[in-house]
C-alpha positions as CSV (number, residue, x, y, z in Angstrom):
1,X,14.9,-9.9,214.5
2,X,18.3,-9.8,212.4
3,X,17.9,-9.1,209.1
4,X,19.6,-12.1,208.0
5,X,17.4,-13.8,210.2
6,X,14.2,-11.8,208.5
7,X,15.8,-13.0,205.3
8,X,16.4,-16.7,205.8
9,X,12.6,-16.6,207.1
10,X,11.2,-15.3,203.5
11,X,13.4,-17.2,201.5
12,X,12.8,-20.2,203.3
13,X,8.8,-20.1,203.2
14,X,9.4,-19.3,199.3
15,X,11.1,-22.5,198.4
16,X,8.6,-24.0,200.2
17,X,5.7,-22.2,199.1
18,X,6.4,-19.1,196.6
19,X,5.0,-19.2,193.2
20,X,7.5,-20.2,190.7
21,X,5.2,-20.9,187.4
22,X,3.9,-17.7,186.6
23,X,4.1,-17.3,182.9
24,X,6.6,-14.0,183.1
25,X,8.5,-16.7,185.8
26,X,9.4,-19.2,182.9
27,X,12.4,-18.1,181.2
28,X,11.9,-15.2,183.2
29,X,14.0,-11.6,181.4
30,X,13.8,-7.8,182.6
31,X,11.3,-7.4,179.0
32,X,8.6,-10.2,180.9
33,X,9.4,-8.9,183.9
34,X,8.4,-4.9,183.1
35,X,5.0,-6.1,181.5
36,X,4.0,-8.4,183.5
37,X,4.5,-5.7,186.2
38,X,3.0,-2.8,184.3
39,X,-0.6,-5.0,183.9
40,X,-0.2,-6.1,187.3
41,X,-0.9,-2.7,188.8
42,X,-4.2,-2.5,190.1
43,X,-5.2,-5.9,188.6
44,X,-5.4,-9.3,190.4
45,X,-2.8,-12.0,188.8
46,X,-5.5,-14.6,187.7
47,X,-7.2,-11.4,185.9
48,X,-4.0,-10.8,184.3
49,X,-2.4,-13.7,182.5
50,X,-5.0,-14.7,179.4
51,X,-3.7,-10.8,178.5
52,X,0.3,-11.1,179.5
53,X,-0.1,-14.8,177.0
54,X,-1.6,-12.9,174.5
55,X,0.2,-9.8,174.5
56,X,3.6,-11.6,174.8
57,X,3.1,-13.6,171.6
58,X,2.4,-10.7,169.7
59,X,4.8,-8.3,171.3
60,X,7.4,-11.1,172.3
61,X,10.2,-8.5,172.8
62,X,11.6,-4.7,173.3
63,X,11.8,-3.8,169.6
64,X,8.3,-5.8,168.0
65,X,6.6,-3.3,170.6
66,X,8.6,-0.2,169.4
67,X,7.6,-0.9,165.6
68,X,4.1,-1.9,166.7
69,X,1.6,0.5,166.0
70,X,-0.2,1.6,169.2
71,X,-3.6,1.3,168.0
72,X,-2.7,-2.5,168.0
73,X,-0.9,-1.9,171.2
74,X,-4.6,-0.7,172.3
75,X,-6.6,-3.7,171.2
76,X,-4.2,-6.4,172.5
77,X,-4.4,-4.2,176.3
78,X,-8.6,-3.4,175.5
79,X,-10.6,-4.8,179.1
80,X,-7.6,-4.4,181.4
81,X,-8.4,-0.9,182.1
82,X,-5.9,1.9,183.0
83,X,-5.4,2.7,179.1
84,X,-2.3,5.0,180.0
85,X,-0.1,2.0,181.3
86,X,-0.2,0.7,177.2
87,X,0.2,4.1,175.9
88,X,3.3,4.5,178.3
89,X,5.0,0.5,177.5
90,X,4.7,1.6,173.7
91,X,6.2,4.8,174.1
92,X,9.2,3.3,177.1
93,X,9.6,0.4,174.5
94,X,10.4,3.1,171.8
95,X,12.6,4.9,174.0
96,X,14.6,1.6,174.9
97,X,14.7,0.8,171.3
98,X,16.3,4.4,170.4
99,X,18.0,5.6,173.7
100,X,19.6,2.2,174.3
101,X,19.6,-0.1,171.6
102,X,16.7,-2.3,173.1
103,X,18.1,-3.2,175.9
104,X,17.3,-2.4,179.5
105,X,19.9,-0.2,181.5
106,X,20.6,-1.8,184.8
107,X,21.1,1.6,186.4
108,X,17.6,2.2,188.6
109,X,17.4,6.2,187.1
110,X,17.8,5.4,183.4
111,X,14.8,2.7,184.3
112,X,13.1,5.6,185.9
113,X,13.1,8.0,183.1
114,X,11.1,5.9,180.9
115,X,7.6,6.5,180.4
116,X,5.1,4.3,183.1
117,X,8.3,3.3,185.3
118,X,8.2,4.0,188.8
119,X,11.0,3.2,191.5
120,X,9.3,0.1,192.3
121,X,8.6,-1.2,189.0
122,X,12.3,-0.3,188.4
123,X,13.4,-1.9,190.9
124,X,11.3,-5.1,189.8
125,X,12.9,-5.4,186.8
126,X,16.0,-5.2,187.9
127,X,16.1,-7.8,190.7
128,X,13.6,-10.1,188.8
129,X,15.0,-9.3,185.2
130,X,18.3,-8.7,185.6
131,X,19.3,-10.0,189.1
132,X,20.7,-6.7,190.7
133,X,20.0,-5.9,193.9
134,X,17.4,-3.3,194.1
135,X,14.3,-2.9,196.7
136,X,11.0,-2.9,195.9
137,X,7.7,-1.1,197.4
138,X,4.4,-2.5,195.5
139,X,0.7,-2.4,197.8
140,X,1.7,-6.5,198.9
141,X,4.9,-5.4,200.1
142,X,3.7,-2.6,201.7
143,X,1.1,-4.3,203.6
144,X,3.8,-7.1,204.4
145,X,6.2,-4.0,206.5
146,X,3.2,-2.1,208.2
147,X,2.8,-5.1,209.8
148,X,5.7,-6.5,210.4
149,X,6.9,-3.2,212.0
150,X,3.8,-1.7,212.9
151,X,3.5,1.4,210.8
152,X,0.0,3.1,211.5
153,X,-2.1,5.0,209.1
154,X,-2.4,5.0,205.4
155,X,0.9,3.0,204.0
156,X,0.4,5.7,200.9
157,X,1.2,8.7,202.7
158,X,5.0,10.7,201.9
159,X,6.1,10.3,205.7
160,X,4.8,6.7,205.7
161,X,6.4,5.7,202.3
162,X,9.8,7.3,203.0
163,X,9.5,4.6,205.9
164,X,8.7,1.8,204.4
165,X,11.2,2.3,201.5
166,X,14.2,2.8,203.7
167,X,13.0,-0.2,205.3
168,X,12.6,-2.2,202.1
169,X,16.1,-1.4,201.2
170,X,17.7,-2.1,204.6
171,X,16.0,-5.5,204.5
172,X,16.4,-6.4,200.7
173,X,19.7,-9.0,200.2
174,X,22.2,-9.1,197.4
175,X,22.0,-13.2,197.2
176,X,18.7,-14.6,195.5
177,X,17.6,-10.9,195.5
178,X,15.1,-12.2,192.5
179,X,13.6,-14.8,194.7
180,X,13.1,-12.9,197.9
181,X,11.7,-9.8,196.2
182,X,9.4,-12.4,194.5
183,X,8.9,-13.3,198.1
184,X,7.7,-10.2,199.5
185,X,5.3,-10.0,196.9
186,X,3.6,-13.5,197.2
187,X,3.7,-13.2,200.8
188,X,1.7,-10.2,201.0
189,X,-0.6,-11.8,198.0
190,X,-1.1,-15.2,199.6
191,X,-0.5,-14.6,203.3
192,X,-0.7,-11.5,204.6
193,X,-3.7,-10.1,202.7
194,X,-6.0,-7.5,203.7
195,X,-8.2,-8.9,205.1
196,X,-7.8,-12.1,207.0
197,X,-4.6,-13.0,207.2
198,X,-3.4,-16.0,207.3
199,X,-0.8,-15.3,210.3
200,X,-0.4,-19.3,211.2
201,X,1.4,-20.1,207.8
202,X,3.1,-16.6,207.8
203,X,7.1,-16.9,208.3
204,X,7.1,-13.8,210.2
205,X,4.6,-13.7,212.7
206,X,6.3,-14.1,215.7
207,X,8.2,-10.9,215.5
208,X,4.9,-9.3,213.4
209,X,4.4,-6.1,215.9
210,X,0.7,-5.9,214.2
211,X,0.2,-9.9,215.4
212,X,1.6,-9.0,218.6
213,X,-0.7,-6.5,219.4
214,X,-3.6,-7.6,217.7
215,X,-3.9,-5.0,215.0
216,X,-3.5,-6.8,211.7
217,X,-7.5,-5.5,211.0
218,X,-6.3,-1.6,211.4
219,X,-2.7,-2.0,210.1
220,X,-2.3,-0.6,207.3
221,X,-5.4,1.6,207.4
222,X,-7.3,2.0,204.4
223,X,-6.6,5.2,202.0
224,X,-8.8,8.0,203.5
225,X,-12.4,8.7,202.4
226,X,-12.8,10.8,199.3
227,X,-16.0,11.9,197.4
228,X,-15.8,10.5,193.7
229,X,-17.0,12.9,191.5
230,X,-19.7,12.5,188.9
231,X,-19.5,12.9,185.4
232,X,-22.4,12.9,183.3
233,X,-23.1,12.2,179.3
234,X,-25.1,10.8,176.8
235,X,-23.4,8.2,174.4
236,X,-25.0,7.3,170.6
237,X,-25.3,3.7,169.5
238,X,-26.0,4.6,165.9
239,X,-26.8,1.2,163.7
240,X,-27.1,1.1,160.1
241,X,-28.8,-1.4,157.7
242,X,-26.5,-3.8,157.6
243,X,-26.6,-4.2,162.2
244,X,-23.2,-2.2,161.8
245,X,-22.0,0.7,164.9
246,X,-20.8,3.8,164.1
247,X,-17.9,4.0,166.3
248,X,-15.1,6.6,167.0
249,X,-11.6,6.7,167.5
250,X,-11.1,8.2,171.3
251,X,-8.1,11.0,171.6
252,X,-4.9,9.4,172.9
253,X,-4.9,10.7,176.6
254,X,-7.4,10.3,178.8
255,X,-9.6,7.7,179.7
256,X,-10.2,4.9,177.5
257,X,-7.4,6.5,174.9
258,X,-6.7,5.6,171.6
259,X,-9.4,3.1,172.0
260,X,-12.6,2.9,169.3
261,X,-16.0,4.1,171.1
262,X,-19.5,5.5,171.0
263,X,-19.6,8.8,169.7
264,X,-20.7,10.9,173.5
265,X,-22.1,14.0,174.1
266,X,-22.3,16.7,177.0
267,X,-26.5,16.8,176.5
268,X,-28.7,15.6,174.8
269,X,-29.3,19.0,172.7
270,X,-26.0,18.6,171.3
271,X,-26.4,14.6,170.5
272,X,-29.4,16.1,168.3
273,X,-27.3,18.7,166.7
274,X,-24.5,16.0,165.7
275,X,-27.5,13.8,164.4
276,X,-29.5,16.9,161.7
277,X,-26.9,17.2,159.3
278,X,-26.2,13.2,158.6
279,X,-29.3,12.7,158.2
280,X,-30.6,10.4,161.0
281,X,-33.9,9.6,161.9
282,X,-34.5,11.0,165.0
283,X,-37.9,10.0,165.3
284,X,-36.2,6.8,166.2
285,X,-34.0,7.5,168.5
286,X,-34.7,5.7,171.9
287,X,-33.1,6.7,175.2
288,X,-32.0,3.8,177.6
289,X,-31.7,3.2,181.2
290,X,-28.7,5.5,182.7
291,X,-25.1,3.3,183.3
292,X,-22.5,3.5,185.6
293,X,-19.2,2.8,184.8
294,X,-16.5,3.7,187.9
295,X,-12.6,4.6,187.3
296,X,-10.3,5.3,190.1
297,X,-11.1,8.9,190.9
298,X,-14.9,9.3,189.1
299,X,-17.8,7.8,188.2
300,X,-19.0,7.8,184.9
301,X,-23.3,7.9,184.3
302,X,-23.6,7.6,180.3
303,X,-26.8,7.3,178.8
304,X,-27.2,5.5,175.6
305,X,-29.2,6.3,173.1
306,X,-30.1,4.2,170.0
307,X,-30.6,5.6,166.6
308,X,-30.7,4.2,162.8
309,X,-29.0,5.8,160.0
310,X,-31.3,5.2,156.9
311,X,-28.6,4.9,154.6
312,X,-25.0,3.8,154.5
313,X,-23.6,7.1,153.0
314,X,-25.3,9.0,156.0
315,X,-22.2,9.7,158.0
316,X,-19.1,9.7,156.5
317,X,-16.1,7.4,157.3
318,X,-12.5,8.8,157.6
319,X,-9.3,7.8,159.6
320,X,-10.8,7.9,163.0
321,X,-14.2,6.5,162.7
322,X,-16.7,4.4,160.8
323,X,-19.2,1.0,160.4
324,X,-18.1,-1.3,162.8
325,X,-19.3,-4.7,163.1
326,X,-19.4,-5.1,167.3
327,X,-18.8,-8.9,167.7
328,X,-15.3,-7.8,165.4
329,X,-14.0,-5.2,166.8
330,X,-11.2,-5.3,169.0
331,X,-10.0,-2.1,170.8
332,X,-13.3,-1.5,173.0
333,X,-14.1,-0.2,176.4
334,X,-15.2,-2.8,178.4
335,X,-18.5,-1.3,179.5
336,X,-19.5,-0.6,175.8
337,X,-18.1,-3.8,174.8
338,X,-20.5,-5.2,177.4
339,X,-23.6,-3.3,175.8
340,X,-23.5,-3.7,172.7
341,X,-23.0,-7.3,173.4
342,X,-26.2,-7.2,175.1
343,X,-28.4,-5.0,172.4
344,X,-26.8,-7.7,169.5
C-alpha cells in the first residue's frame, strides 16, 4: 500500500470513528496535551480522566505547576501509581517556566531534555499541541505497525524499535498530522487491541500482513518472561487516642515518593526497636495477615502491624511526619489507603 493510500485509510476511519471528546481534546494545547500523556502511560483512559479533571483545575497551566509545591503535586497524582511521572511534570514544568519562559519549544530535542519526556511523548505534543509534524511510537501504535507490517518478536526490543520508528516517521503526514497521530493511537486502543482484534472494522486489514497470515494472536509477542523479585517488610499502623495514624513523609525517589505512609521496617526486631523509646505499648501490638502489593519490576509482601500510643506526646511530630486523620489525608499509597480504610 501507498503511503498516502495508508494515510487516507486512517484518517478516514477517524472522522468516522476516532475519539474527538476526550477532555485534553477540548480546546486541546501542547500543556493538556503533555499531561494527559504523561498519566496515560501505563494507565487505561477511563482510569485516567476523574485525575487529568482534577489535576487540570488545580494546575490549569505551565507556570501554576512550576509554583506549586510538589507535595501538592503528590496528592492531586496519589492512586495513579508510577509516582516518578509527577515528580518529573513538576520539575519539566519548572524547567519550561525558567529555560523558556513557559512555553513549550517546538523543537523535538529541547522537548526531550525535559524531565519525564521521551521521543514519543515529545512527539505527542508537538503534533497534538502544537500541530508540527512529528511521529509518534506509544504501545497502541506499536501494536498497530507489527501488524500491519509483520514485525515478529517483542515490539520493545532496540532492533525492533529502530523499525518501527523509521516506519512511523515514513508513514506520519504533514496535513492533519494531529488527527492521524490521534488516529494511530485510537486505532490500536479500539481496534487493533491485544487481544481480539477487531480486524472487520479495522481500515487496514486488507494489506495487515499479520491478518494475512493469520498471526494477529503472536504478533507482537508479549515482553519475555522475567522473575519479579520479592521484597519483604513489616509496616506500623500506629493509632493514638483520638483514632489518629502516625504517618510518614516517604523520600522523594523511589517508589511511592514524596507521598505520606506507614512508618516500614526491614524486621520485625527493628519495628520493636523504633517502638521502646516512644513509649508504645507493645503488649498491644497485633501482627496481620501478610499483603501483596505488585509494581512493574517487584512485588512487595508488607506486613502490618497494629499498635496504640498511650499518649499524644508519645512520638514526636516534625516536618515529615505526624497524627493523621486517614479518611483526610490526601497524598496516600493506594494499597495503604485501601487498609486503613478497611481497619477504620
Amino acid at each position: 500500500m501507498q503511503t498516502h493510500e495508508f494515510q487516507a485509510r486512517v484518517l478516514e476511519w477517524f472522522d468516522r470513528h476516532g475519539r474527538k471528546s476526550l477532555p485534553w481534546q477540548i480546546d486541546r494545547n501542547p500543556y493538556q496535551v503533555w499531561v494527559s500523556e504523561i498519566m496515560l502511560q501505563q494507565t487505561q483512559v477511563a482510569t485516567v480522566i476523574p485525575y487529568y479533571l482534577k489535576f487540570v483545575a488545580r494546575f490549569p497551566d505551565v507556570d501554576s505547576l512550576a509554583h506549586a509545591d510538589l507535595d501538592e503535586v503528590i496528592a492531586h497524582w496519589a492512586g495513579l501509581g508510577y509516582y516518578a511521572r509527577a515528580r518529573n511534570l513538576h520539575a519539566a514544568a519548572i524547567q519550561l517556566r525558567h529555560v523558556h519562559g513557559g512555553n513549550f519549544p517546538d523543537d523535538i530535542e529541547c522537548l526531550q531534555a525535559l524531565p519525564g519526556i521521551g521521543r514519543s511523548t515529545a512527539g505527542a505534543i508537538l503534533s497534538l499541541g502544537l500541530n508540527r509534524r512529528a511521529a509518534i511510537l506509544d504501545g497502541n501504535v506499536r501494536r498497530v505497525l507489527c501488524r500491519y507490517e509483520g514485525i515478529e518478536g517483542w515490539p520493545g526490543a532496540t532492533a525492533a524499535t529502530r523499525q518501527l520508528w523509521a516506519l512511523s516517521d515514513s508513514l506520519t503526514p504533514v496535513a492533519r498530522v494531529a488527527d492521524y497521530n490521534q488516529a494511530m493511537m485510537d486505532l490500536g486502543s479500539m481496534v487493533c487491541t491485544r487481544s481480539q482484534p477487531d480486524c472487520d472494522s479495522c481500515p487496514l486489514a486488507s494489506p495487515c500482513v499479520a491478518r494475512q497470515t493469520d498471526r494477529t494472536q503472536t504478533i507482537p509477542a508479549p515482553r519475555p518472561a522475567r522473575t519479579m523479585p520479592v521484597r519483604k517488610c513489616f509496616m506500623l499502623v500506629l493509632r493514638d487516642p483520638e483514632h489518629r495514624v502516625w504517618l510518614e513523609k516517604r523520600p522523594p525517589a523511589g517508589i511511592w515518593g514524596g507521598l505520606k505512609s506507614l512508618p516500614e521496617f526491614a524486621s520485625f526486631d527493628d519495628l520493636i526497636a523504633w517502638c521502646i523509646p516512644r513509649r508504645i505499648e507493645l503488649d498491644q501490638l497485633e501482627l496481620m495477615t501478610r499483603r501483596r502489593h505488585t509494581f512493574s519490576h517487584y512485588h512487595l509482601d508488607f506486613r502490618p502491624v497494629l499498635g496504640v500510643a498511650s499518649a499524644f506526646d508519645s512520638v514526636s511530630e516534625h516536618r515529615n511526619c505526624g497524627w493523621f486523620h486517614p479518611e483526610h489525608t490526601v497524598g496516600l499509597p493506594a494499597p495503604i489507603k485501601k487498609l486503613l480504610t478497611e481497619l477504620s
